[in-house]
Structures are given as C-alpha cells and as structure tokens.
N, C-alpha and C positions, 0 to 999 in steps of 0.2 A: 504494500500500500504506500503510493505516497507519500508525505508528510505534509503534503498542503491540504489533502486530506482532511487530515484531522482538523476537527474543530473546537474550538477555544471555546465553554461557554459559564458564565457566572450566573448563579443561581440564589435568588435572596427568597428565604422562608422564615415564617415562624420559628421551629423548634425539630433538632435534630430528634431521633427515632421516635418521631409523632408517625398516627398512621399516615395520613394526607400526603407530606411531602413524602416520608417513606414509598407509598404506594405508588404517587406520581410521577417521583422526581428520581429518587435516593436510588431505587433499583434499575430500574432503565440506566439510568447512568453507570449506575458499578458495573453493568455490563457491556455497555458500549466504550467506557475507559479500557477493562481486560481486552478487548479485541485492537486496542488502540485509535478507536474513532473518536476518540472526542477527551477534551483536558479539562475538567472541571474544577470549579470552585464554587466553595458556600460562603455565606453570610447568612448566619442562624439568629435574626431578628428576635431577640427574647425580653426586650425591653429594657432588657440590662446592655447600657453602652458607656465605651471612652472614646478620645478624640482619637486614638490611635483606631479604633474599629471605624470609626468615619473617614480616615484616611486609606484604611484600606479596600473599603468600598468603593471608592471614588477609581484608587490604582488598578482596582477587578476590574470597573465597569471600563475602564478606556482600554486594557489590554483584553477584554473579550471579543469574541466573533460576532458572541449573541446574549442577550441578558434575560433573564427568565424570572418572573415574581410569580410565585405560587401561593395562589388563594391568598388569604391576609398576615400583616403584619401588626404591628401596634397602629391606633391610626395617626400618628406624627409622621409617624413613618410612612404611611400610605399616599401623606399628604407631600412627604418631601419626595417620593418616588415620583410621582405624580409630575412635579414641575421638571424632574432629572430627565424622563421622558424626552420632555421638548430641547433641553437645554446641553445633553451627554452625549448625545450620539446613542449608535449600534441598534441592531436590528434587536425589539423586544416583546417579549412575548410574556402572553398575561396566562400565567394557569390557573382551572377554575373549576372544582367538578362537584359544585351546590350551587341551586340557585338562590344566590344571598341578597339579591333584590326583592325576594320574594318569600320572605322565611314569615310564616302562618305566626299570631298573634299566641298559637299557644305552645311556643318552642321557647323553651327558656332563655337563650338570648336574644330573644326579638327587639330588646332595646338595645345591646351590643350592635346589632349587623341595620337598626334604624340609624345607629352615630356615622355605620361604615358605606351606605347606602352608595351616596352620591359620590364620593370618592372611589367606590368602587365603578363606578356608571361612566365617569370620566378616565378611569384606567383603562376601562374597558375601550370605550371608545378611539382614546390616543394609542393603542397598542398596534404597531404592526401585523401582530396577529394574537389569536386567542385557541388555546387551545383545552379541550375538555372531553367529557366522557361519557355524554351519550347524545344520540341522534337529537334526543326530544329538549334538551339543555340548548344542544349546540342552535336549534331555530330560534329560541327565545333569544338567544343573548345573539346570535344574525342582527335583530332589529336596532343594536349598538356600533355591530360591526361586520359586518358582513366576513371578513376575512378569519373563517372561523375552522379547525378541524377539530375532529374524534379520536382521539387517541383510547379505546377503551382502557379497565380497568384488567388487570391480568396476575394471575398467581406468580410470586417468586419462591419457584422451587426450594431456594436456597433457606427460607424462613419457613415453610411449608411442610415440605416432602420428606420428612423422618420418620420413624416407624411407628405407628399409632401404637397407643396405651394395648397391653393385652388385656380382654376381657372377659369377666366371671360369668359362665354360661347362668352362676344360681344366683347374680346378682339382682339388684333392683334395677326398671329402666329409669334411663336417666334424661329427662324432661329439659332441654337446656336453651338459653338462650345468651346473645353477644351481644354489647351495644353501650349506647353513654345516657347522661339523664336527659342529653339533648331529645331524649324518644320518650321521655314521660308520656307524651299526648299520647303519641303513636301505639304506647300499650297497651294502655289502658284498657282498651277492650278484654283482652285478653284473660288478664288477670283474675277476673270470675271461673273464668273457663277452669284454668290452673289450679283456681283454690278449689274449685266442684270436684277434679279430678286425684286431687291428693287425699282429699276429704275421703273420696270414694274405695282409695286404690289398698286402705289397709297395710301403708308403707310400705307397696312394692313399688311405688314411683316416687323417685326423688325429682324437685324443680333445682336445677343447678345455675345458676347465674351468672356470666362475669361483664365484669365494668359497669351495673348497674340495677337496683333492685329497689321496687315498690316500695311504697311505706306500708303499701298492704297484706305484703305478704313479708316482713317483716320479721322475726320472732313467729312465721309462720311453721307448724311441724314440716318437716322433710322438704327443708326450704334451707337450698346452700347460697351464699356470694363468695367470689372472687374478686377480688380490687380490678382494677385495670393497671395495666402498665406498659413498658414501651412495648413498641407495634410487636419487636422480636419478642419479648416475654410473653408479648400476650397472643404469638404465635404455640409458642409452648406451650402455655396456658391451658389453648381450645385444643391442641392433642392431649394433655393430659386429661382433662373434663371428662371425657369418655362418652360424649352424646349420646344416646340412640336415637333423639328428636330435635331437630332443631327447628325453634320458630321464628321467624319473622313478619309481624305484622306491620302493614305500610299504613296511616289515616290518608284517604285518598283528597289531596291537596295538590294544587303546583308544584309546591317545592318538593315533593316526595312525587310525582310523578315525573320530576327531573334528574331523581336518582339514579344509582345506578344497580347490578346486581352483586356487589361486593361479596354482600353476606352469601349469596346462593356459592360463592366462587370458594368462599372463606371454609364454608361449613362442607362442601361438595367435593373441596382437597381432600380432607379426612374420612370420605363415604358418609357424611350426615345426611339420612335423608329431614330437608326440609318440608313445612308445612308456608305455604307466601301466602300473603294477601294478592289478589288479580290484580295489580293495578303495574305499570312503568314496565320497566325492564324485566321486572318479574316473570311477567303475563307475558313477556319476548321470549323467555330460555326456557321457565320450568316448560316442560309438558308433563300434561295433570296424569297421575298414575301410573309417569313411566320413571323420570326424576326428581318427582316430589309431587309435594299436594296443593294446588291451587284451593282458596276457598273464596268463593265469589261474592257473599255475603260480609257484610263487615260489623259483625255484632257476636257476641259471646257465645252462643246457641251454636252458630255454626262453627266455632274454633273448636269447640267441646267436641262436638260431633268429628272434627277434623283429627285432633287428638286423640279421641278415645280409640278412635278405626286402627291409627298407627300399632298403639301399644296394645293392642289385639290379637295383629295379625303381623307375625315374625315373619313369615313368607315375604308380604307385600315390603316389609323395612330393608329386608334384605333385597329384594328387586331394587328397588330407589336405591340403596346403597352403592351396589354396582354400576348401577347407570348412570350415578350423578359422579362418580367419584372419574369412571369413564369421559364423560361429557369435558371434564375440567380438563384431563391428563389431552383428551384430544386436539381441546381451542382455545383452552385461557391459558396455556403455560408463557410466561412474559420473555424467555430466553428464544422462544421459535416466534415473536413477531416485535422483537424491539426497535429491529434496524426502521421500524417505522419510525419510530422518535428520530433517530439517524439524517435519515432520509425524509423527514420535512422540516429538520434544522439546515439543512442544509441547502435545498431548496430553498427557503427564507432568505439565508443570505445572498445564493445567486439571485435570487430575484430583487436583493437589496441596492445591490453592487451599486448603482448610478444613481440611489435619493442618498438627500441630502444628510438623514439620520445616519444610513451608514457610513457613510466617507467621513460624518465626524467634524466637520470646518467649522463647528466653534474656534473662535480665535480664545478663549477664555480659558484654558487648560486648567487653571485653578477654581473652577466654578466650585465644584463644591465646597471646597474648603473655606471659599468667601460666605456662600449660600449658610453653611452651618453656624458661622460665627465660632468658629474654633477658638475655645477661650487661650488665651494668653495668661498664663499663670493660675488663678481661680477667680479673674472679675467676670466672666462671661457664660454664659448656661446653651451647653451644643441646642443646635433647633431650637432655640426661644421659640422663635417665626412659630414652627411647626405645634410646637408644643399650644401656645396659645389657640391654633387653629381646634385645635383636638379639644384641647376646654373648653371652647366657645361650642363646637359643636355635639359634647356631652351634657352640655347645662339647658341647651337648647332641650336635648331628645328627654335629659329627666321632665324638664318642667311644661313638653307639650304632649305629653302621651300619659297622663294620669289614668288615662281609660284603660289601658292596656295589663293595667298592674293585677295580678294573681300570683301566689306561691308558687305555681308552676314555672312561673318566666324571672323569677325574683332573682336567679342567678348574675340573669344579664343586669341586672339596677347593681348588683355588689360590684360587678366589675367595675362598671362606670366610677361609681363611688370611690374604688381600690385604685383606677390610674387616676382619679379628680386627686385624691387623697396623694399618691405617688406624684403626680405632677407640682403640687404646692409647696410637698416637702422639699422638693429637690430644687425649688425656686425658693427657699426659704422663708418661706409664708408660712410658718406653723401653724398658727390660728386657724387656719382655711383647711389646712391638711386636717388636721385632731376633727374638726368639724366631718368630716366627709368619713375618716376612721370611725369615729364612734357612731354614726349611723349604719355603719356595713356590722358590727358589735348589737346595734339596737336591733337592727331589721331580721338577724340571724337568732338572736333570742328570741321577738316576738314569733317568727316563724317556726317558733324549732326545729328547724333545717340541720340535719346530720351531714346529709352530701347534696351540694358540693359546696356548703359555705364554710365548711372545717378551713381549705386554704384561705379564704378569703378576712373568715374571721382573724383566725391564729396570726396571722399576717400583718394582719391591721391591731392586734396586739402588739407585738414587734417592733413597728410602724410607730404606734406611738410611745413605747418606751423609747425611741431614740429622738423621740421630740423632746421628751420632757424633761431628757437628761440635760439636751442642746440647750434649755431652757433654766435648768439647773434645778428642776425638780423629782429632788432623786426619788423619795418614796413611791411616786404616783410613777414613774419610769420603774422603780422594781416590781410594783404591782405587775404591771401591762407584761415585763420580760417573764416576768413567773407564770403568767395567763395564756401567753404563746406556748409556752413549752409544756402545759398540763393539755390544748390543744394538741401541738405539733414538736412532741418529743425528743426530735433529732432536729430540731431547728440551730444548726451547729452556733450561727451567729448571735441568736437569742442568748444563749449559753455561755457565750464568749462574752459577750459585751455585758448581762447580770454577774457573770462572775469579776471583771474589773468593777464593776459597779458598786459590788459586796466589800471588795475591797477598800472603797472609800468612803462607804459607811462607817 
C-alpha cells in the first residue's frame, strides 16, 4: 500500500471506553490502523481540561486529513467546535446515531439535549458530511444536510466473541435485560409482565439486569442488577449473565424509531434469543419465530404472553438461539465490512481537494489559541467566550420548560445544575456555584433518587467542600468532604483534600 494512502484522521468524543464512541468510532479505527489505513488520534472531551489539551487540539486539527466529532461533547465545547468548523480548515464530519433533536419529553435528559439542540442543528448543518446508522435517522437529519451516509452498527468480535458462560441444564431460566435509565419510559410496560411472571414461576425464573433497574422491581424476589461499566466490561458482563431471554422493548416514538438494532446484535453475538417490540430497525432484522419474537402490541398482556411462550418451550429458544447467533456471525461482524468507514473517508477528502475548508488558507495559524484566550499565568479562564454561551443557554432551558419537569427526566435538570454549579466555580463565583450544588443535594433528596443522582449528588458534595475551604470555612467544607465519601467511597480526591483539611483543624 502506498503511504499516501493512508489517512490522517482526528477524532474529538466525549469519553474513552463509553459505548457510543467505542461502537462508532474506537473499533473501526483499531482496525483500519492494524491494516495501516489510517493514523488516528483522540481528544477525549470529559470536561476536564488545560491549556496544554487546547493546544493540542488545535496541533491535531491542522495536521489531520479529516476531523470527526462524534455525537456530543460538553456544550462549550460544542459551541467552540462549532465556530472551529468555519475558521480551521479540513474536511469534517459530524457523527451521530440518536436523534437528539428529537428526544421524547419522557427521556431523562430531555433538558440536557433541549440546552444541546441548536448547536447540534448548526453542527449538523456546517458539516461536510454526517455520518450515522440507520436509513430512517439518516432522512430526518437529510433535511439539515443532505450530504449524509449509513454506516450501520456492527459487532466487534474482539469485545464479543469469547466462549459463552457454561450452563446448568437444572438451573433456573434467566429473564435478562441491557440498557441505561435513559429507557425508564421505554420499560415501563414491561415491568408488570416480569413481576406476573416471577410471581408465577415459583423461583424457577430469575429477572437479571444490567446497567439499569426499576424502582419497581427493586428488593423484588429473584430480581438480580449488575452496574454498568465500560463498553468492554460490560461486554463481559452480558456473557457472563447467562440469558436465556432477552428483552427489548422500544415506546414507539421518533426518537426510538431512529434507533438502531444494537441490542438484537449485542444479545444475538451470544445466541440470546430476543423478545423486540415491532417498531424501527427491529421490525427490519428480527423475523418473528425464526430469530426472535416480534410482539406487535405494546402493553403488558402481550409481553406476558410473549415471555411466558419463551420459557415454555426449550425447543422454540433453542431455534432462535441458532439462528440469531447465525444471522450476527453472517452480516454484522465489523472486521468483514469496515473498509466502508475507509473508503468514504477517503472519498471525503478526494472530493474535498479544491474547497476552500480543505486547503486550509486561513492566514490565522494561531486561531485557536487566540479564540480560547489561553491564560497567561492564572489571570484568564480557557473559553470564557464558550463557557458563558453554555450558561446562558442552560439558564435559559431551566427557566423555560417548567412543564416538562417529572422524576423521570430529573436527571437531565442535575446535570445542568452540576456544569451551572462546575462553571461558577471555576470562574470563581462561589456564591452562584454553592447555589446550583445545593439544589442538585435538594432535588436528589426530595426525589429519593438512588440512580443516577448518586454521581451527581456525591459530586456536588465535593464541589462544595472545596468552596468552603477556598472560602475558609472549614467545618461546613469537612461536613460536605465527609458527605461525598459516605456517597462515593473511592472519591480519591475527597479523601485527599479532608485528610489535609483534618490536619489543620
């Protein structure tokens, strides 16, 4: 192979071994790197930054081919991308596989992704191209940008393909399901079904869980959870579980009919036969009775009835077992169709050659570093600019969507509250920070929310023991460091900073 070949490309995500970028970004690439097509780098946006990571973003973005932002970052961040776009040069591509313009009122970030809206709408649109993961995604967000392709979603053997758990012929069957609380809505159906059927089964069926589990089935008998964790663990995870059922139900909405079939692919590696709701991509792969179980109804009665038939009939699990585990091994393996990623980076930039984005003729080589206000000793705060925009447009979405507010979606208002809170401090506003911390403290007691406001809370404890210290009030700073760590145990820094603190008591 050549070496002009190969392509140069910089990639800015959220958060390394998340699933998202993992699935999207992280594996295609490890594989097109071993073949030596392409020379990657990240910038892992986690909110945590110095003037040396703004610099080296700025050195990525001019020595790449091609620059790639996948799904969101913090939104300062989204907002400083956003003008880099016009102002940086190189061919850029927006990845995208939710539709986050359109996330349903009862998805617990819905105030999160109302702050990211418009910034995402304007990424979208200034982008070279956009690329995402399924047909019915890719028309809606067409009406941004036309210049749009499908890259589906596809197993990485690597995380995947290990030898399944052995199983107890005299065991119990094990009723399981994958997912985050971002699906609260989405299961709510369900839930009845699951408790009628453990009710009934006389503990031969276990419900086993991971990364997310009811309040109602809670301290329920034969009712397991698993944490979530990163994508690779929690590849481990779903082989060790030992499913015999897995479900998936969808609330049929846009934003879940712009899904895609992860789960069918996820649970289908392993031989799980699933039970889907008809609706998106689902209703495209399973076929009903051969790879799983369609249930066309979307109310409790019919998942009952969907479930019970499974753990019935060992014949019929083992048919789906075969065939879905088949179906995966035949057309979602990510090593037999990646050079697609390859080959429409590459594409992109022949096609780039002669606009103005790629050649790059900024005469301004130092843009960003001006654009960020790179402080000089400690007078100056990286991205004021940005940072202000992000306040402006979180204070906005608290104070014009009161309507929207239920315990389901309370997540998204902690967040807001956690970077309003994170943004004051680090601008040295304490008053305004403590204000924003102790309501994410208020709203998680009134709530009594276990997950997922444990980070938010414990954090915001933390948060304001290092105000109060800065402030020189030591008692109320040992309280809050003591209050993080009865939350969040291994909070190394908590621990670090109450134990100097003990000491000057």
């Amino acid at each position: 192979m050549n070496h002009k070949d190969k392509i140069s490309i910089f990639v800015i995500t959220g958060g390394e071994d998340q699933p998202c970028p993992t699935i999207r970004l992280l594996s295609p690439m490890k594989y097109l790197a071993r073949e030596g097509l392409v020379e990657v780098t990240y910038f892992f946006w986690d909110g945590e930054y110095t003037d040396a990571d703004f610099n080296h973003l700025e050195d990525r973005w001019n020595l790449a081919d091609i620059v790639i932002l996948q799904r969101d970052i913090s939104l300062e961040g989204m907002f400083l991308i956003r003008e880099m776009i016009d102002r940086c040069g190189k061919v850029f591509v927006y990845e995208i596989d939710d539709n986050l313009m359109e996330v349903p009122k009862t998805h617990p970030g819905v105030f999160w992704y109302l702050s990211y809206k418009e910034v995402i709408k304007s990424i979208i649109s200034k982008s070279d191209a956009i690329t995402t993961t399924t047909p019915i995604l890719a028309r809606h967000l067409k009406q941004l940008n036309p210049t749009i392709y499908v890259l589906p979603n596809l197993i990485d053997p690597e995380l995947f393909l290990k030898k399944n758990s052995k199983k107890d012929k005299c065991r119990k069957v094990v009723l399981g399901y994958i997912g985050t609380p971002t699906h609260l809505s989405d299961f709510s159906p369900v839930v009845p079904a699951i408790k009628q059927v453990l009710e009934e089964s006389d503990g031969k069926v276990i419900f086993r869980s991971i990364g997310f589990l009811p309040d109602e089935l809670r301290n329920f008998p034969n009712v397991e959870y698993l944490a979530k964790t990163d994508y690779k663990e929690y590849a481990k995870n779903l082989r060790k579980a030992s499913f015999d059922i897995g479900l998936g139900h969808l609330e049929d909405n846009l934003f879940n009919r712009c899904k895609s079939n992860i789960k069918f692919l996820e649970y289908g590696i392993y031989g799980i036969p699933g039970i889907w709701s008809n609706i998106a991509h689902y209703a495209e792969t399973v076929i009903d009775g051969e790879n799983g179980i369609l249930v066309k109804e979307h109310n409790s009665k019919a998942w009952y009835r969907a479930i019970k038939l499974l753990i019935a009939d060992d014949e019929l699990r083992k048919k789906l077992s075969l065939n879905v585990k088949k179906a995966i091994l035949d057309k979602f393996l990510l090593p037999e169709q990646v050079y697609k990623w390859y080959e429409l980076y590459k594409s992109l930039i022949e096609g780039n050659k002669n606009k103005k984005l790629y050649e790059n003729k900024s005469n301004d080589q130092n843009f960003l570093r001006k654009l960020l206000m790179i402080r000089k000793g400690e007078h100056e705060v990286p991205i004021r600019k940005y940072m202000d925009k992000a306040i402006k447009r979180y204070e906005n979405v608290l104070c014009g969507h009161e309507e929207l507010l239920s315990p389901g979606n309370l997540e998204g208002i902690l967040f807001i509250h956690y970077r309003l809170g994170s943004f004051y401090k680090r601008q040295e506003i304490f008053r305004k920070a403590e204000e924003h911390f102790k309501t994410i403290i208020y709203l998680s007691n009134k709530m009594l929310l276990i997950e997922p406001s444990r980070r938010y809370r414990g954090g915001s404890h933390f948060h304001l023991g290092c105000i109060y210290k800065e402030l020189g009030e030591k008692k109320e700073a040992k309280h809050h460091l003591e209050e993080c760590l009865k939350i969040i145990p291994d909070h190394k820094k908590a621990r670090e900073y109450l134990a100097k603190l003990l000491d000057r008591l």
